[in-house]
C-alpha positions in Angstrom: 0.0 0.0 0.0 1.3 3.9 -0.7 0.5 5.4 2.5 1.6 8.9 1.1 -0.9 8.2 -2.1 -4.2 7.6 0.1 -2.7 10.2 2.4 -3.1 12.9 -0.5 -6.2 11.2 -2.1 -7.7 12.1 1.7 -7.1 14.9 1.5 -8.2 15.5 -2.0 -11.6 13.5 -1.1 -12.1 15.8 2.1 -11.9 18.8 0.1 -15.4 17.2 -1.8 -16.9 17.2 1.1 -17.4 13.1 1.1 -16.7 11.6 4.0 -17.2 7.6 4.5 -15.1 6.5 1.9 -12.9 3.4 2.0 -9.6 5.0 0.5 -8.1 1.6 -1.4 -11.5 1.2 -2.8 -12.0 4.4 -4.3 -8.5 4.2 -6.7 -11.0 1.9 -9.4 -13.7 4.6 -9.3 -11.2 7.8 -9.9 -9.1 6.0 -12.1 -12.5 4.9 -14.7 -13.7 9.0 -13.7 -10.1 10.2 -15.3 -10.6 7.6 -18.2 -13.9 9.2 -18.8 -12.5 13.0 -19.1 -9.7 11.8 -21.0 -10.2 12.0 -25.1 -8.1 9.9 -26.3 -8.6 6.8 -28.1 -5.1 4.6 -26.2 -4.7 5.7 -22.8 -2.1 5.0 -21.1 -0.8 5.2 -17.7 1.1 8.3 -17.6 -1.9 10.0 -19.1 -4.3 9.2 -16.0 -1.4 9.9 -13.5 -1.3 13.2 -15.4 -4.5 14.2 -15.1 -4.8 13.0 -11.4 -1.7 15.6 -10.9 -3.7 18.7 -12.7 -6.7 18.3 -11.6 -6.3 17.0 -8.0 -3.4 17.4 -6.7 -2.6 13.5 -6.6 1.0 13.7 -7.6 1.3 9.9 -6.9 -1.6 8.2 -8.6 -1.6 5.0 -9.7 -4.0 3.8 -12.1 -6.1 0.5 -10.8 -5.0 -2.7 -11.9 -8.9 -3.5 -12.7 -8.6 -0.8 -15.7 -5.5 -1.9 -17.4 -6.6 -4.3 -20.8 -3.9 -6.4 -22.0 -0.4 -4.5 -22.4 -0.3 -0.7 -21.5 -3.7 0.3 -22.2 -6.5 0.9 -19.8 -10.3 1.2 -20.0 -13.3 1.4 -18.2 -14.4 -2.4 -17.7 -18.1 -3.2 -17.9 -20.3 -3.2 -14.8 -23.2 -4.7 -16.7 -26.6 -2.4 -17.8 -27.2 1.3 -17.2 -25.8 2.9 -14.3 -26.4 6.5 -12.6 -24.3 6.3 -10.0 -26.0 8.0 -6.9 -27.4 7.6 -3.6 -30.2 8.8 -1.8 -29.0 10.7 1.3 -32.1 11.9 3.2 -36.1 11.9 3.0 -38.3 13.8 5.2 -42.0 14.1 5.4 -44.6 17.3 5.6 -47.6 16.1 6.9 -49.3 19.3 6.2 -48.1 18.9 2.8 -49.0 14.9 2.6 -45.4 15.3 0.4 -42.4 13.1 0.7 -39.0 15.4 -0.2 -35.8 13.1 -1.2 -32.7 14.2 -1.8 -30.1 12.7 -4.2 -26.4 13.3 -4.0 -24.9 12.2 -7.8 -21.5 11.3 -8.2 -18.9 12.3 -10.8 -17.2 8.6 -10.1 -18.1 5.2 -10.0 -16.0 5.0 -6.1 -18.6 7.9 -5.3 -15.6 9.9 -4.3 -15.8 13.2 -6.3 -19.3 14.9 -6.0 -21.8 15.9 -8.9 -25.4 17.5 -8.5 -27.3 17.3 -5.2 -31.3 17.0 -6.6 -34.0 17.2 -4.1 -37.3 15.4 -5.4 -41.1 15.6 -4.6 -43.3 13.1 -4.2 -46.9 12.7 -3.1 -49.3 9.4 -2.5 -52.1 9.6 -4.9 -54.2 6.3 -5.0 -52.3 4.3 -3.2 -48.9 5.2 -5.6 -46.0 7.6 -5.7 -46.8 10.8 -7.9 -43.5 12.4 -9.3 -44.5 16.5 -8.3 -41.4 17.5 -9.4 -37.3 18.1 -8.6 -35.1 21.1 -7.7 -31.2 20.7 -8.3 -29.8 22.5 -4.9 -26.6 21.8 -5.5 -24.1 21.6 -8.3 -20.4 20.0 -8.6 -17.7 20.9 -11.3 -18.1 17.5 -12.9 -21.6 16.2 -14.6 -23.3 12.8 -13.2 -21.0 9.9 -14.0 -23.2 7.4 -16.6 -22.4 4.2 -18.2 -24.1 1.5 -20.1 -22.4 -1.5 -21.0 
């Protein structure tokens, strides 16, 4: 293990305001996120490692072994349908409203370390089923929602 590498990504990962990561886990997810930003039909090592240094700081990346394809090249492996990756992060309930509020924090990265859009949702019971009222994006982060299909 590089104790100085997850020492920086901390760091890096506190500054986006997530906190319950598991740091060894999270290399996979950054390292796809940086394949995703990258245009460029061969990727290499360097070139991720790069781009971990200019955009965050991580001047000891190393690329996840669960990326690389055969030889030098890496990629984002499948994961099998369509993925948003997200998770809900609190719901509360106005009884004078009869409405259910839920908020959604969307990640940038398939680790869910670098932070997208927070959406907040409403829903109401009508008949017995949830009616969609609408959604409000209260917060927004640098990088888009991270979305794959495979």
């Amino acid at each position: 293990m590089h104790e100085a590498k997850y020492t920086r990504m901390k760091k890096l990962l506190d500054k986006t305001m997530q906190y319950k990561l598991d740091y060894q886990n999270s290399d996979a997810g950054l390292t796809e996120f940086i394949i995703g930003q990258i245009n460029k039909e061969r990727i290499i090592a360097p070139d991720i490692s790069d781009y971990a240094y200019k955009y965050f700081g991580i001047d000891d990346f190393i690329p996840s072994e669960s990326c690389r394809l055969e030889g030098d090249f890496y990629y984002i492996p499948g994961h099998g349908g369509d993925h948003i990756i997200s998770e809900c992060v609190s719901s509360d309930f106005d009884t004078a409203a009869d409405e259910y509020t839920v908020t959604v924090r969307f990640y940038a990265d398939p680790g869910k370390t670098v932070f997208s859009h927070l959406v907040e949702y409403s829903m109401r019971k009508i008949d017995n089923n949830w009616a969609f009222l609408g959604y409000e994006i209260t917060g927004t982060g640098l990088f888009e929602p991270f979305t794959y299909s495979v």
